[in-house]
C-alpha positions, 0 to 999 in steps of 0.5 A, a space after each residue: 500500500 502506497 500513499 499519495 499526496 493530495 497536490 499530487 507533487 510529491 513520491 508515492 510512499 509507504 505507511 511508515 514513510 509517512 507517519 512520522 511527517 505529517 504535511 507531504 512535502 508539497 504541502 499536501 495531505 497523504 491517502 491512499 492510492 486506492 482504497 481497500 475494499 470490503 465485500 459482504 464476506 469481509 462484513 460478516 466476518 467482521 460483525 462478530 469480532 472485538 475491537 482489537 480484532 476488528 482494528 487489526 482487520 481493518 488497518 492491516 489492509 492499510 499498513 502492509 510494511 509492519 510485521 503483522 505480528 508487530 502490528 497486532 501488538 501495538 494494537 492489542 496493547 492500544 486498545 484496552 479496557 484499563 486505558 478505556 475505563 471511563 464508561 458510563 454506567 451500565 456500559 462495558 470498557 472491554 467494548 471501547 467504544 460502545 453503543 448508548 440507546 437513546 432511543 429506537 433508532 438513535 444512539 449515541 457512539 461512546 468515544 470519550 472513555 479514554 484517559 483525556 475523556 475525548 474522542 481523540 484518544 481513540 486514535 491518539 494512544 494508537 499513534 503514540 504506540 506506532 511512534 515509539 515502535 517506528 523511532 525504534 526500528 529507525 533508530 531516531 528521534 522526532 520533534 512533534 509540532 501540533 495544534 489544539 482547539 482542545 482536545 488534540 492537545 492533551 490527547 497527545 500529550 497523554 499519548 507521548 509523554 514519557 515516549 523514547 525519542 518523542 518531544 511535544 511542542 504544542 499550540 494552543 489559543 490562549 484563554 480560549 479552551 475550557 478551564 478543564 482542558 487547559 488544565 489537563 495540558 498545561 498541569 503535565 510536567 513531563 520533560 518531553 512536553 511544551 506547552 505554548 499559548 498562542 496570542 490569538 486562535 486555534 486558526 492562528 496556531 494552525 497557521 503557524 504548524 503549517 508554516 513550520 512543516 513547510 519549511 522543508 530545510 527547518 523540517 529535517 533539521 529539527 525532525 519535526 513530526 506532526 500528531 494533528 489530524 493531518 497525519 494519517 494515522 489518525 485518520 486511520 484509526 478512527 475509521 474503525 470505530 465507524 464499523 464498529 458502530 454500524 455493527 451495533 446498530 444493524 442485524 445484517 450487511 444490507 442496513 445502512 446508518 446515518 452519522 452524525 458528526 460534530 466538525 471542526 477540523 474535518 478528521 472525525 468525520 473524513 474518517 468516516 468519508 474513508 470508510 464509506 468509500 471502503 464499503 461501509 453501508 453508510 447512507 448519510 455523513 451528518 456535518 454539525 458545526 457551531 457559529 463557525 458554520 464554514 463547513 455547513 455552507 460549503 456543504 449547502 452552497 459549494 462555497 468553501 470561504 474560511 473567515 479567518 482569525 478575526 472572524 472566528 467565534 468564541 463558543 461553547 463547543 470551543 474544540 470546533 471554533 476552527 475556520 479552516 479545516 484542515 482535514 477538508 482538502 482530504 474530502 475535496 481531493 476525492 471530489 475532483 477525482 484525485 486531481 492534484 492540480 485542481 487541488 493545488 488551484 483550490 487551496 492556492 486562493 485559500 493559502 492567499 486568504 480567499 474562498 473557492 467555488 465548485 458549486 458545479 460539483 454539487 450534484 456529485 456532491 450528494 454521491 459522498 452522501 454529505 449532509 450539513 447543519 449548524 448549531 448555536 449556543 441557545 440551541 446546545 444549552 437546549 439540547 442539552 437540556 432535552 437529553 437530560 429530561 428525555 433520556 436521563 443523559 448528560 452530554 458535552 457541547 459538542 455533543 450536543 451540537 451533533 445532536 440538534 443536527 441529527 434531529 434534522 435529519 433523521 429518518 424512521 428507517 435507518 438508525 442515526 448514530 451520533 459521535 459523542 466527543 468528549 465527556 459533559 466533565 471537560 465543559 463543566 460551566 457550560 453543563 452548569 449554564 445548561 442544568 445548574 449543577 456541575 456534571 459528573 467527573 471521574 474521581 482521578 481529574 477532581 482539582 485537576 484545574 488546581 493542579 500547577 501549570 507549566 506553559 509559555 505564551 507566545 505571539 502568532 509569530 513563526 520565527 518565534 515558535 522556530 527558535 523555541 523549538 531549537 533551543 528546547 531540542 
């Protein structure tokens, strides 16, 4: 298996190749150059399997330059019961990703046990382990740069402290992240963690991320990597858990399920674009964005126009306040019909500030299955609010913003399950606004926002975080 870039400019390579850099050297994203594909047989023999066993299935049709031995491993050892402990009551951690009823035909897919309660970690701790297994076979180092709008942040950090060979060099929008979440991130003491407050938004450390990795010259010198969902690895691994939670749901391989998918950054739901295109009997992708809506009115228009800094909201769901999503060239590129130079073209007027328009597209738009939605304060603090009455469930913001979406969507017929990305615990004044009382935290994070913190705050400048990063390797 080889991958490409999505500017078609750079050498096709393998998955180790790949892994550890993030960005294509030609500003591009990595895929594959053909998708495997599952068949009625694959599917059934699926349906029955544990999550371990159905990760291995899967990633080794996308990962054929690690031992199968080797990769089972790093599998087996990823996706535990003790590192997904953090279930809701009445739910069993040795599924790690488990199915919540809500209602016929509704459920709610839990991705938020694991030790950053965020669905991050589902792909995080699986790409830790990869890292650390790759570095050691290649005998080297890395320096990972990331950004975070939340929960990428301490996903990763959770997910690499303490790895051989691994720093992490991680941006943040200063005072715009819950105080849970900047507390998970910026209470790590480990030696091999930095934590950097940008003066401005998510966008802006994005921006700066990018900058770095295309320095191609400063990239091999400082080894520098990339965790955010631009690497491919975390694309991959979140593909399974879209198979999972269609077999939950279904009885058999000819019902198709509806997601929905709070978006910010595009990963979470282009894994589930991926899997689609594996064979996946998916009908519907349900796009939910909060007041940073880019993404619903591309989705509805064929209009991609990023608002930049300036022009990014502050929000309750604070891990979607994103108005480029980075991830989004991945979806694009199959929309053109894996034309690298359209790509190129496209996101030339995004890099320069502007906006782009296929809304000649949009027929073969609807073949992606793509629906979209946008969701508001009023609206999740009321969501979240109904959940709690109807169902006797607490769910975070974003969550909430998934639901309000799926409601508009759903059809009696087909199951809808919505992706739940975080637990109510990492917004606790925003569950507090919704229902006046705190939600329920797991006994190990009580006081975690007392704990000392060890960050530095940073100007949105390039030549800055550079020299930081070189005085700190």
């Amino acid at each position: 298996m080889k991958y490409v870039s999505t500017r078609g400019q750079s050498p096709a390579l393998s998955f180790s190749e790949i892994l550890l850099g993030g960005l294509a050297p030609d500003g591009g994203l990595y895929l594959p150059e053909t998708y495997p594909q599952f068949n009625d047989a694959d599917l059934t023999a699926m349906r029955g399997m544990n999550y371990r066993d159905l990760a291995f299935y899967i990633l080794s049709r996308l990962i054929d330059d690690i031992p199968a031995i080797d990769l089972k491993a790093i599998i087996n050892k990823t996706y535990r019961a003790d590192v997904y402990s953090f279930t809701r009551s009445g739910q069993n951690a040795e599924d790690i990703a488990p199915v919540l009823k809500l209602e016929n035909n509704l459920y709610l897919l839990s991705l938020s046990n694991g030790p950053t309660l965020a669905f991050k970690d589902m792909a995080m701790q699986l790409l830790g382990n990869l890292f650390e297994y790759v570095l050691a076979k290649k005998g080297e180092t890395t320096n990972i740069l990331g950004a975070t709008s939340g929960d990428t942040g301490s996903a990763a950090e959770y997910a690499m402290r303490g790895k051989k060979g691994v720093r992490v060099f991680m941006l943040s929008p200063h005072k715009k992240m819950s105080r849970f979440q900047t507390a998970q991130m910026f209470s790590l003491q480990d030696d091999n963690i930095f934590n950097i407050a940008v003066k401005g938004v998510f966008d802006d450390a994005q921006d700066m991320v990018k900058a770095v990795s295309n320095d191609a010259a400063f990239k091999a010198k400082y080894k520098i990597g990339a965790v955010n969902s631009i690497n491919w690895g975390r694309i991959v691994a979140q593909v399974v858990y879209y198979f999972k939670g269609y077999f939950a749901v279904t009885q058999n391989n000819a019902q198709k399920v509806d997601f929905a998918v709070p978006s910010g950054n595009f990963g979470n739901v282009c894994a589930g674009h991926i899997a689609r295109m594996m064979g996946l009997p998916i009908d519907k992708l349900v796009v939910a964005t909060n007041e940073n809506d880019v993404l619903d009115e591309f989705f509805k228009t064929g209009v991609y126009r990023p608002r930049g800094s300036a022009n990014t909201y502050h929000t309750s769901s604070p891990s979607m306040d994103i108005s480029k999503a980075s991830n989004f060239e991945r979806f694009v590129f199959d929309l053109v019909g894996k034309d690298g130079t359209k790509v190129c073209e496209l996101w030339a007027s995004v890099d320069n500030g502007g906006a782009f328009d296929i809304k000649y597209l949009m027929p073969k738009l609807a073949e992606f299955g793509f629906v979209s939605g946008s969701s508001n304060h009023a609206n999740r603090m009321q969501t979240i609010r109904e959940t709690k009455a109807r169902y006797g469930v607490v769910i975070d913001t974003h969550t909430a913003d998934g639901l309000k979406v799926a409601f508009e969507y759903r059809e009696k017929n087909t199951p809808m399950v919505v992706l739940e990305t975080a637990l109510p615990a990492k917004f606790e004044d925003a569950i507090m606004e919704a229902l006046g009382q705190a939600p329920e935290r797991p006994t190990s994070l009580y006081g975690i926002e007392n704990l000392p913190q060890k960050f530095t705050v940073m100007n949105a400048d390039i030549a800055a975080i550079k020299d930081f990063i070189a005085k700190n390797t």
